[in-house]
Backbone as ProteinMPNN parsed JSONL, in Angstrom:
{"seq_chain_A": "XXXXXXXXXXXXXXXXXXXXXXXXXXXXXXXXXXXXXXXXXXXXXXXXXXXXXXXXXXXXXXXXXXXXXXXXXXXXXXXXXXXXXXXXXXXXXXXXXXXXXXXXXXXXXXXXXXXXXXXXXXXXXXXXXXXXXXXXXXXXXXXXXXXXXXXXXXXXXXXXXXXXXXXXXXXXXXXXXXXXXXX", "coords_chain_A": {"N_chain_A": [[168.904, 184.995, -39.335], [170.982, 186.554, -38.743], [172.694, 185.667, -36.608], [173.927, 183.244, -38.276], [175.746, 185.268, -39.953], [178.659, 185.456, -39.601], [179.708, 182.814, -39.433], [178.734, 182.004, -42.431], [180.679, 183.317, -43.399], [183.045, 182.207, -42.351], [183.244, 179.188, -43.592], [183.07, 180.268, -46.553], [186.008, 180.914, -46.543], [187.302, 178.57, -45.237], [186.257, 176.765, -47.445], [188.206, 177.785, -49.369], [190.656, 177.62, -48.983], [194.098, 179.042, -47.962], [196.209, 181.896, -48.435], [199.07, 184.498, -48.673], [199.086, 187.525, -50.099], [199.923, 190.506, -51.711], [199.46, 193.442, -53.287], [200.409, 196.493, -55.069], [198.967, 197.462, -57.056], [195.746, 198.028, -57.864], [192.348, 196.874, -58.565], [188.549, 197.328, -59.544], [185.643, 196.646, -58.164], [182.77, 197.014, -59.341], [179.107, 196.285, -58.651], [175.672, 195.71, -57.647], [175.117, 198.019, -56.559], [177.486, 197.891, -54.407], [180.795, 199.624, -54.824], [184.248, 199.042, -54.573], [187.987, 198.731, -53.971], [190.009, 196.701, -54.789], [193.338, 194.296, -54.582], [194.808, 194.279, -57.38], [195.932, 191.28, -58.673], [194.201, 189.612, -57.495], [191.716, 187.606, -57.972], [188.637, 187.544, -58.059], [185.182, 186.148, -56.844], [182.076, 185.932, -57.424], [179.564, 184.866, -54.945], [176.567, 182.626, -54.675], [174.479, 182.732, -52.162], [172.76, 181.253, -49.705], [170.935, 181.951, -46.887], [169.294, 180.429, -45.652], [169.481, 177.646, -45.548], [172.122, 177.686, -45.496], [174.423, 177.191, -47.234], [176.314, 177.625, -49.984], [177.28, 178.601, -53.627], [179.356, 178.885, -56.468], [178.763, 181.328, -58.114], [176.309, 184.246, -59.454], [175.547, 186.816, -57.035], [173.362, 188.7, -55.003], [171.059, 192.081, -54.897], [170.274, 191.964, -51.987], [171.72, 190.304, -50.803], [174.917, 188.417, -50.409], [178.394, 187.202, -51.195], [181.759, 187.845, -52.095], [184.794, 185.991, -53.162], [188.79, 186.394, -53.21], [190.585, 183.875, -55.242], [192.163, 183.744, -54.573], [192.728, 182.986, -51.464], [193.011, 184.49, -49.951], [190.56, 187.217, -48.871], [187.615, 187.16, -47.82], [184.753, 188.839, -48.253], [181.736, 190.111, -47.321], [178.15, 190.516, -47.346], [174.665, 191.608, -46.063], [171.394, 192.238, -46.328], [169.62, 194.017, -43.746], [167.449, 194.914, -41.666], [166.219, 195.621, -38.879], [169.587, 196.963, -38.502], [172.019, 195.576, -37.471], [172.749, 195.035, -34.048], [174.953, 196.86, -31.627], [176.142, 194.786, -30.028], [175.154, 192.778, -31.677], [176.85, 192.929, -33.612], [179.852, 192.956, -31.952], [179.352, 190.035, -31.002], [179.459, 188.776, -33.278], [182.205, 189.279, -34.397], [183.287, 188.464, -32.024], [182.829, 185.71, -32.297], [183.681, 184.326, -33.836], [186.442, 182.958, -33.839], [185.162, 180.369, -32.872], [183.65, 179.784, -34.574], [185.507, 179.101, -36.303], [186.697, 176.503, -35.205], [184.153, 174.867, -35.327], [183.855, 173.785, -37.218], [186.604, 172.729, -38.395], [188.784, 171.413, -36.742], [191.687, 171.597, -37.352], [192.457, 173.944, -38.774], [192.755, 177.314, -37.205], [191.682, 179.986, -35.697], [192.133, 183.141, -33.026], [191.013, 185.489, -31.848], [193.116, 188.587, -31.534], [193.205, 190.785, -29.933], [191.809, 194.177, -28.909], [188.25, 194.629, -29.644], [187.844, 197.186, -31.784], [186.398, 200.325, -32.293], [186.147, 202.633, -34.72], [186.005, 205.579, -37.021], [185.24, 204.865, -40.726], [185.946, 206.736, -43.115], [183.462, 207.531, -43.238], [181.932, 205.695, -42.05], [180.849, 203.933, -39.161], [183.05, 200.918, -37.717], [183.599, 198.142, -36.812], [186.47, 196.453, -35.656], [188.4, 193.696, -34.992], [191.393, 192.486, -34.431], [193.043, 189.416, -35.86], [194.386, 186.087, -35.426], [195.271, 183.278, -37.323], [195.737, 180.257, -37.632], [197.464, 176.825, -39.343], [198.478, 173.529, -38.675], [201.677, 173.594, -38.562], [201.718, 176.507, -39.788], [201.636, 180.0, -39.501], [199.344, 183.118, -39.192], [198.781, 186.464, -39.754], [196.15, 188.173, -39.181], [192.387, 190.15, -39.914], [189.164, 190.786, -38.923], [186.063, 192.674, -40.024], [183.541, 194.634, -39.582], [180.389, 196.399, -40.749], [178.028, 198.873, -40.905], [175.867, 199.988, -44.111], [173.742, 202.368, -44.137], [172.816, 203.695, -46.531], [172.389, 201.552, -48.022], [171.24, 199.504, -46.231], [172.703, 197.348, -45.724], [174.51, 195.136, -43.95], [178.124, 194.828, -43.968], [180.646, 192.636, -44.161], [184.654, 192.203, -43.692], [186.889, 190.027, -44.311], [190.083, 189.622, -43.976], [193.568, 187.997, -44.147], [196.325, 189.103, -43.93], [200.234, 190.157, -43.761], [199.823, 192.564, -43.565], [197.384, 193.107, -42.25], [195.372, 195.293, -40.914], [196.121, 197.849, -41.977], [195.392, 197.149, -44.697], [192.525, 196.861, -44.576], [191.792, 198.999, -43.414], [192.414, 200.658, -46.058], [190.449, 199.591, -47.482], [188.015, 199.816, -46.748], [188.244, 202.704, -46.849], [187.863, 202.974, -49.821], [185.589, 201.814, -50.754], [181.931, 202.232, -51.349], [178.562, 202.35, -50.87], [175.498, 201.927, -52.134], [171.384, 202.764, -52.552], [168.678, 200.66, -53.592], [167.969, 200.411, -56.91]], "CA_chain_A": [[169.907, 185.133, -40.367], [172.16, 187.578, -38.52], [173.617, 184.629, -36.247], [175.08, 182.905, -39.064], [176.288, 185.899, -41.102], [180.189, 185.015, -39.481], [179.841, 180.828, -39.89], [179.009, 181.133, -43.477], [182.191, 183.602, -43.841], [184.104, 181.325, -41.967], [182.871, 178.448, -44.599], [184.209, 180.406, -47.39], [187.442, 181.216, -46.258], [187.783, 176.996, -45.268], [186.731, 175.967, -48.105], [189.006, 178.05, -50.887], [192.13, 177.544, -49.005], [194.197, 180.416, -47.507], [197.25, 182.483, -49.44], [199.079, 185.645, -48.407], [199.783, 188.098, -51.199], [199.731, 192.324, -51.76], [200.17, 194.549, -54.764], [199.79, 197.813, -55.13], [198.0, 197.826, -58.389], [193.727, 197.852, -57.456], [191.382, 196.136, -59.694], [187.408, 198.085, -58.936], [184.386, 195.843, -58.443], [181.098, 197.734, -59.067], [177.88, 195.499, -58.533], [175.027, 195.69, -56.63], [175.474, 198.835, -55.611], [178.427, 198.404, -53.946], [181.618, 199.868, -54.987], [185.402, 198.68, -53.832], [189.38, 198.512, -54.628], [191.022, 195.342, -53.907], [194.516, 193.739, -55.654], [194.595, 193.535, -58.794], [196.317, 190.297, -58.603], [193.213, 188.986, -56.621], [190.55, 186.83, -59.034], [187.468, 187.586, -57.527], [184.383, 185.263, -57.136], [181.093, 185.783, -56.633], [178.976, 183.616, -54.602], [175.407, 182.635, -54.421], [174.326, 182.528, -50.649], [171.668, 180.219, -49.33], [171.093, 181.679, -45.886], [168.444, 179.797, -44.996], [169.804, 176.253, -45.882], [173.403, 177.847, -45.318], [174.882, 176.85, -48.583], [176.739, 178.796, -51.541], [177.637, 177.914, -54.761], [179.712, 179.91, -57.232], [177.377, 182.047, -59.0], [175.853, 185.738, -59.511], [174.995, 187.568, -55.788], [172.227, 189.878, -55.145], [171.792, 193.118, -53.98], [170.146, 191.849, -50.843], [172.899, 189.287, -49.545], [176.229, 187.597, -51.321], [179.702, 187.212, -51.38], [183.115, 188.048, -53.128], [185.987, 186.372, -52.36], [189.8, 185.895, -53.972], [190.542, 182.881, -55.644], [194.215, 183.659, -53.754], [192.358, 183.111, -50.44], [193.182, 185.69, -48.21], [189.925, 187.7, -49.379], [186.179, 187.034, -48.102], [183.549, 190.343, -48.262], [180.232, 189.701, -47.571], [177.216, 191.64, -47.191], [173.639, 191.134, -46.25], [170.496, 193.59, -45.929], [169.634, 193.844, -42.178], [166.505, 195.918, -40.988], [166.541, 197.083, -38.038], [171.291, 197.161, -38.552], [172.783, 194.862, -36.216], [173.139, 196.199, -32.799], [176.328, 196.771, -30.865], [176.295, 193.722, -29.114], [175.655, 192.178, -32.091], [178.121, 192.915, -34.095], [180.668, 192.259, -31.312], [179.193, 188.705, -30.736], [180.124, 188.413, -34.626], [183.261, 189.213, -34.16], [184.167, 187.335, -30.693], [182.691, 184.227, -32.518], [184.731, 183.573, -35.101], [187.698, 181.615, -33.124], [184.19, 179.114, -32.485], [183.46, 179.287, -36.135], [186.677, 178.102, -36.998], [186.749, 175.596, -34.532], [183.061, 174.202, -35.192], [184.004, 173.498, -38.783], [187.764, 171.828, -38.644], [190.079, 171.15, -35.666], [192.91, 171.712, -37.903], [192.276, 175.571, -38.931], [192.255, 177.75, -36.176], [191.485, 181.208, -35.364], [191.693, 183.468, -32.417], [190.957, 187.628, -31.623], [194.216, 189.042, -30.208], [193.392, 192.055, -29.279], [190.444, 194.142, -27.932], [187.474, 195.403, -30.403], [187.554, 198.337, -32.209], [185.17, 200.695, -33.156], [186.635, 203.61, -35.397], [185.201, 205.582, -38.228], [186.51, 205.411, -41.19], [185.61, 207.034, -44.202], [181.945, 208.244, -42.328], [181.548, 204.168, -41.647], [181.297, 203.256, -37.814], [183.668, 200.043, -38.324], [184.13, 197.137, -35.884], [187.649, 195.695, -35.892], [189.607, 193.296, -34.046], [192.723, 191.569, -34.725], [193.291, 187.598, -35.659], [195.805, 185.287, -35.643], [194.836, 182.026, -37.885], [196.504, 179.083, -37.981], [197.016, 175.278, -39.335], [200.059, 172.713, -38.059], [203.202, 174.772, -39.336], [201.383, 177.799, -40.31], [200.276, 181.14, -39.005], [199.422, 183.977, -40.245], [198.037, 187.94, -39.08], [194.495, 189.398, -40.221], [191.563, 190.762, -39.215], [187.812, 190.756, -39.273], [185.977, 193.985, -39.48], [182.276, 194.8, -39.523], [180.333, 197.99, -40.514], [176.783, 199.295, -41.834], [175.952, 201.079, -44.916], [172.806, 203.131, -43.758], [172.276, 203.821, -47.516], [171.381, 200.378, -48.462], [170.452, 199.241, -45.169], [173.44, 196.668, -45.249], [175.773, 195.274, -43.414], [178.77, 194.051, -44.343], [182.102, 191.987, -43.404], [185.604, 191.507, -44.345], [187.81, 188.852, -43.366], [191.809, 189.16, -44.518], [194.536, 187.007, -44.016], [197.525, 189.862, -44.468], [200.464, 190.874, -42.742], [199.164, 194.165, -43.125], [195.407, 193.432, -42.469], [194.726, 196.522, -40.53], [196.204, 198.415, -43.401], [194.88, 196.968, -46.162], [191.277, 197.112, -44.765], [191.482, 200.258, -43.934], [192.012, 200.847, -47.691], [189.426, 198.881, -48.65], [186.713, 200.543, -46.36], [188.091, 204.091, -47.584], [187.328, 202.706, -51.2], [184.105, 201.478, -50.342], [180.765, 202.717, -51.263], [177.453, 201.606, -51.245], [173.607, 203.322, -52.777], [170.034, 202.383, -52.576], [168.652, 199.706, -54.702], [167.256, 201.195, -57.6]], "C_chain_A": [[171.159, 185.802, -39.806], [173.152, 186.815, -37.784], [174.375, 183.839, -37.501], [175.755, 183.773, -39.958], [178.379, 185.053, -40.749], [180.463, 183.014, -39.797], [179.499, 181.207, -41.224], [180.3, 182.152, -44.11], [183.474, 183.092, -43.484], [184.414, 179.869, -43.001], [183.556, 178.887, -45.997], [185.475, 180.445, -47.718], [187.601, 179.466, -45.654], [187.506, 176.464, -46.464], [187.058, 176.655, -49.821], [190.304, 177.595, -50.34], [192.998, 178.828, -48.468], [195.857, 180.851, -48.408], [197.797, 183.888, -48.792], [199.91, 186.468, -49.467], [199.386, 190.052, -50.988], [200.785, 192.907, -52.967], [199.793, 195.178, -54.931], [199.131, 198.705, -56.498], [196.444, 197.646, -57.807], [193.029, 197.88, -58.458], [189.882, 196.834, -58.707], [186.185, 196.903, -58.783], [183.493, 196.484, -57.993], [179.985, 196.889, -59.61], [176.967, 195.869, -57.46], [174.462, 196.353, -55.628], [176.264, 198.981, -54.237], [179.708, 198.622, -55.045], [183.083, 199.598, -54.317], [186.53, 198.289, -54.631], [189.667, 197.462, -53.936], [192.258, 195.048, -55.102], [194.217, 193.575, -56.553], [194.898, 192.254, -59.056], [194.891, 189.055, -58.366], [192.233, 188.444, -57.682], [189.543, 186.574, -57.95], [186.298, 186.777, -57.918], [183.583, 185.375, -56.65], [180.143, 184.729, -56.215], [177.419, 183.654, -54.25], [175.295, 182.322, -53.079], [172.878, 182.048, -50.799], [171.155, 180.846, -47.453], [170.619, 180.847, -45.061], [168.867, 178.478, -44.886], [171.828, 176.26, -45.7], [174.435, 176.827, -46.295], [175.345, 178.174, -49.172], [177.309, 177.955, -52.207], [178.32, 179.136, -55.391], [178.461, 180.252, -58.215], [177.576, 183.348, -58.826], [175.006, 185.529, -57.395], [174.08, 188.637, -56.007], [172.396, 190.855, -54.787], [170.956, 192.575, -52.444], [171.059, 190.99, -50.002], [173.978, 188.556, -50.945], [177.471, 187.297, -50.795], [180.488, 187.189, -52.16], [184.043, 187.561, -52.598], [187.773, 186.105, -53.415], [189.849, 184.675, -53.795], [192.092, 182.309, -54.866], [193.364, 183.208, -52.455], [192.484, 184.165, -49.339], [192.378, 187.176, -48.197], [188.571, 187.634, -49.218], [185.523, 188.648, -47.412], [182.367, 189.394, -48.894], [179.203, 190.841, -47.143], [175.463, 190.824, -47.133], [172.565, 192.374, -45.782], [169.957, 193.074, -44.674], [168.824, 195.042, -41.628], [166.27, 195.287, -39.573], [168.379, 196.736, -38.659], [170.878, 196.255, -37.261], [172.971, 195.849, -34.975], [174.609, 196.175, -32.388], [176.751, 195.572, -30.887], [176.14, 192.929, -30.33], [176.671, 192.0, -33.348], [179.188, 192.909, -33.581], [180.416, 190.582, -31.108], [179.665, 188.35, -32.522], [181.367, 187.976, -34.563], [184.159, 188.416, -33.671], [183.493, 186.236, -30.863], [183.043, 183.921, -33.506], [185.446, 182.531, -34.699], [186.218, 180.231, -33.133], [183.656, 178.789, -33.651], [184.114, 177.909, -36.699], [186.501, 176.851, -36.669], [185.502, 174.446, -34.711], [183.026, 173.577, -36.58], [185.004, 172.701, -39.148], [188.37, 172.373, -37.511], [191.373, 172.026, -36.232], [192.994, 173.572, -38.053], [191.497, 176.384, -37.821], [192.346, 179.162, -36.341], [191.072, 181.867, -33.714], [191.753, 185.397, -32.295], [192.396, 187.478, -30.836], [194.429, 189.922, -30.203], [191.869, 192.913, -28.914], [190.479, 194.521, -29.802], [187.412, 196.883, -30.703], [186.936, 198.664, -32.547], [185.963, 202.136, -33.579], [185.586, 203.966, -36.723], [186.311, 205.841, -38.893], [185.734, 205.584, -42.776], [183.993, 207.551, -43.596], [181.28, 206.616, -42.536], [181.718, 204.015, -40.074], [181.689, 201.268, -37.954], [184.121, 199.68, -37.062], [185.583, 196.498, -36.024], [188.026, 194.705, -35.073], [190.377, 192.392, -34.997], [192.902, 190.422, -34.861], [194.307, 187.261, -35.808], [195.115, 184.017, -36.41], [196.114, 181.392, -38.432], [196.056, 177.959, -38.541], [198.433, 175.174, -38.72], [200.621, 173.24, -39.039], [202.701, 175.978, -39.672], [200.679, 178.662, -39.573], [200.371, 182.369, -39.502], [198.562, 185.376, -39.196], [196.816, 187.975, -39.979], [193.619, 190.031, -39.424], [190.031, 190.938, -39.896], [187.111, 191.962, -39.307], [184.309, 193.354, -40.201], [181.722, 196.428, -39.191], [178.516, 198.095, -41.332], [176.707, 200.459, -42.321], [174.33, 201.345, -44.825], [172.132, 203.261, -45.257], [171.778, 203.164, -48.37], [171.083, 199.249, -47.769], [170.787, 197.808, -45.552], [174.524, 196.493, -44.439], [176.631, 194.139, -43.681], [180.355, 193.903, -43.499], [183.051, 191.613, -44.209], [186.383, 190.984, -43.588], [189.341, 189.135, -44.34], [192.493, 188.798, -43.69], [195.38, 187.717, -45.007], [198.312, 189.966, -43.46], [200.055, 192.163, -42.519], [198.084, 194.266, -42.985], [194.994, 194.342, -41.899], [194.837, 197.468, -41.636], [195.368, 198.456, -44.322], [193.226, 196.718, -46.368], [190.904, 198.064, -44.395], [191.276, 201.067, -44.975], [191.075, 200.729, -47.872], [187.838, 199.449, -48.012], [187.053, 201.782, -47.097], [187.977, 204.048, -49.136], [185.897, 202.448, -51.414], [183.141, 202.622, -50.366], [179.676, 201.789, -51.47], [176.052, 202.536, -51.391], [172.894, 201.729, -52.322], [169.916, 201.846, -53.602], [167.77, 200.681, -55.694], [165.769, 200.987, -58.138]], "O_chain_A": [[172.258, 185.632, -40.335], [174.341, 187.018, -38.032], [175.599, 183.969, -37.521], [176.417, 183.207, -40.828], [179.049, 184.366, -41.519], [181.371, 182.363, -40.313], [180.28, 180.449, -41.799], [180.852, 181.831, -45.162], [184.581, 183.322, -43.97], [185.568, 179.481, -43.189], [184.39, 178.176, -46.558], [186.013, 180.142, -48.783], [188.789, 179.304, -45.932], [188.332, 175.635, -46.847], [186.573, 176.355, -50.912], [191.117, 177.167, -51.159], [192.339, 179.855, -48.629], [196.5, 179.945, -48.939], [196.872, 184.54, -48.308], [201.093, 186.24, -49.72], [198.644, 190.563, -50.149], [201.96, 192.882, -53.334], [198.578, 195.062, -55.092], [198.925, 199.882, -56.793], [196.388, 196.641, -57.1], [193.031, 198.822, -59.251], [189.941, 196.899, -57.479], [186.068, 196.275, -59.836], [183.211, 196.679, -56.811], [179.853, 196.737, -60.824], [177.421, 196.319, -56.408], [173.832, 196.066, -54.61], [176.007, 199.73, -53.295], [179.717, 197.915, -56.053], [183.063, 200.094, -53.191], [186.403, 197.686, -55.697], [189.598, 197.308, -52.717], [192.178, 195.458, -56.259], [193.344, 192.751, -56.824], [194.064, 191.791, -59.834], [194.718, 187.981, -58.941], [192.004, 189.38, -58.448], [189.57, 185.649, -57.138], [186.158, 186.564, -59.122], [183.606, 185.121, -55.446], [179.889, 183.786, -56.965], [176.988, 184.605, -53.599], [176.137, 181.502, -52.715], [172.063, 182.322, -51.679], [171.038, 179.877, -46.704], [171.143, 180.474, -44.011], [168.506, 178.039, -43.794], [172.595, 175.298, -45.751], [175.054, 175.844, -45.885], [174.969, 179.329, -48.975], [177.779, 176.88, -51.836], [178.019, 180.27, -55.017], [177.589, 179.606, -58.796], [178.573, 183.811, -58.271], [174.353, 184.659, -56.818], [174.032, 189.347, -57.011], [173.494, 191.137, -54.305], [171.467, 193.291, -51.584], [171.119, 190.985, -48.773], [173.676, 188.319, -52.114], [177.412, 187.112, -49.579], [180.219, 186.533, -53.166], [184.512, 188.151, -51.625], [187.6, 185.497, -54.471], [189.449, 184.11, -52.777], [192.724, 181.267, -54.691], [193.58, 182.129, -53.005], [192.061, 184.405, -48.208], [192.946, 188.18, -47.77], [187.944, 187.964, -50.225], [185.826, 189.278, -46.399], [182.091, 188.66, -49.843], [179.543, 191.921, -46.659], [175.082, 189.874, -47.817], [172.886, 193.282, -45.015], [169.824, 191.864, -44.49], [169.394, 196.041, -41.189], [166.152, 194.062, -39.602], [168.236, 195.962, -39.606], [169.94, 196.224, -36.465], [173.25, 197.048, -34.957], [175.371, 195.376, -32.931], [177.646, 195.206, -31.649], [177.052, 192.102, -30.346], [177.097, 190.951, -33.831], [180.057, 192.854, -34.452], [181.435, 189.893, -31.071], [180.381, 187.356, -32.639], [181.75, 186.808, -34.623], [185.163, 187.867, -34.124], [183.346, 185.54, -29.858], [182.486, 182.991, -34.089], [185.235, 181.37, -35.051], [186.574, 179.104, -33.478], [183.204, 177.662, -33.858], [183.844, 176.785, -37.121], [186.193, 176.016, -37.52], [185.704, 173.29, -34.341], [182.078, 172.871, -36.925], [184.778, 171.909, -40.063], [188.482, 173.58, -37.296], [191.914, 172.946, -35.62], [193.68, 174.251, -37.289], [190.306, 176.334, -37.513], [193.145, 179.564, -37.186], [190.09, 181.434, -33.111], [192.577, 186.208, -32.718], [192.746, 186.693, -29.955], [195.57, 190.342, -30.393], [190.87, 192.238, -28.665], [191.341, 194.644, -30.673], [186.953, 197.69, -29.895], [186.298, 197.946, -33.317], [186.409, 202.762, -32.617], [184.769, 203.234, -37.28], [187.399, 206.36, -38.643], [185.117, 204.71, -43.386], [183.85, 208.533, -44.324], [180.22, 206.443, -43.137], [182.895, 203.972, -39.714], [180.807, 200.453, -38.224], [184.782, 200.387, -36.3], [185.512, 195.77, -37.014], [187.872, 195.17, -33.943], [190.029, 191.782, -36.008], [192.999, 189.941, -33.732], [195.214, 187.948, -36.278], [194.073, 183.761, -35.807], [197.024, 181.717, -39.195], [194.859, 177.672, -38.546], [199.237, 176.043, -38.384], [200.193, 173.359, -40.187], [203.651, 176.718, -39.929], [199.57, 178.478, -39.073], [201.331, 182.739, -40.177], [197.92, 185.19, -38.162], [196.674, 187.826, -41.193], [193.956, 190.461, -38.321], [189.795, 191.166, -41.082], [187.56, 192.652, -38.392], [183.981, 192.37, -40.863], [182.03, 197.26, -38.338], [178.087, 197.336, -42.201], [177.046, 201.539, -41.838], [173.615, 200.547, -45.431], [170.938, 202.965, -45.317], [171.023, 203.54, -49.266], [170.742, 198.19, -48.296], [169.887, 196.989, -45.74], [175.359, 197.36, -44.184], [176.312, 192.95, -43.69], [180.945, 194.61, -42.682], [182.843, 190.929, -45.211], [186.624, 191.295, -42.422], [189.391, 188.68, -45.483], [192.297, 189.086, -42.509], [195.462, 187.486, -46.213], [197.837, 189.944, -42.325], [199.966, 192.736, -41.434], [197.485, 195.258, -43.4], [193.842, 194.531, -42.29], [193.833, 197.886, -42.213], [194.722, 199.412, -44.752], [192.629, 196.498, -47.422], [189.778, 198.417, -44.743], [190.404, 201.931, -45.07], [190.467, 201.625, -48.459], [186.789, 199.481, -48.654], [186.274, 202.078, -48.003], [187.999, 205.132, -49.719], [185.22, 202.969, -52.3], [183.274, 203.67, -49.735], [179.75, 200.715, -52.068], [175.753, 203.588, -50.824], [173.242, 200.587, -52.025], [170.618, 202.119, -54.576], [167.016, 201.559, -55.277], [165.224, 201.869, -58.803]]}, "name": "protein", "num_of_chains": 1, "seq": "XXXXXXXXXXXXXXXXXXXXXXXXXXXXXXXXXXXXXXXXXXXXXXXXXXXXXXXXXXXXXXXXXXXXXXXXXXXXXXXXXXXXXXXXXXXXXXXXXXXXXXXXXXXXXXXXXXXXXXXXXXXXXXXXXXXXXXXXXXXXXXXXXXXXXXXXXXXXXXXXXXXXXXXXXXXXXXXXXXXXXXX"}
């Protein structure tokens, strides 16, 4: 399961479409035991995940695996429960396989890392980063992928934006971020 966590977030983000927007109003979404601020602007959607058959449908998410993403596109958070946590290595191979995501899915929409991997804490999260560039013909755009585990419900989760400010604005969105134990 942990090899495709980045192909089926690459899948969402191809097939809503991509958008770049920011407003400094924050709409809360508490489910699942997680907690998080994103745009208010943003029309959030949760998605049923299939991992096994690598499918989703719009629907209700669980607390063991899902997705949320804006209906604007420039918005996928996912999350899946992961005993033993991902290791180092693989949550860098996450990361530095995205650009092959993209690519294994449509020619046309591309993605590559441009810049090294980060690992920072932020908010008492050890948080993977690196930098993207995604394109189509005429269009490109800044973001960034990040990856982090929440020890307290023994997930781990990923966000993908498509901002000019995506280091920014997921730094926010981790220091908004919480997540508990299932009850």
């Amino acid at each position: 399961m942990k090899r495709y966590f980045i192909i089926l977030a690459v899948f969402f983000m191809l097939a809503s479409g991509m958008a770049i927007s920011c407003s400094p109003s924050l709409q809360i979404f508490n489910k699942y035991g997680i907690s998080f601020k994103v745009d208010k602007e943003l029309r959030l959607v949760e998605y049923t995940v299939d991992w096994v058959n690598m499918t989703s449908r719009i629907g209700n998410s669980s607390y063991e695996y899902g997705a949320v993403m804006s209906t604007e596109k420039n918005f996928v958070f996912l999350w899946v429960t992961t005993i033993p946590k991902f290791t180092n290595e693989e949550v860098m191979f996450s990361i530095l396989s995205t650009p092959n995501a993209f690519q294994s899915i449509t020619s046309k929409f591309q993605a590559a890392v441009t810049g090294d991997l980060v690992m920072q804490d932020i908010a008492g999260f050890e948080v993977t980063f690196a930098k993207m560039r995604f394109t189509l013909p005429d269009w490109s755009a800044p973001g960034i992928t990040a990856v982090w585990y929440c020890p307290d419900s023994q997930r781990t989760m990923q966000i993908i934006l498509i901002n000019k400010k995506a280091e920014t604005e997921m730094k926010r969105f981790v220091r908004s971020f919480s997540c508990a134990p299932q009850n």
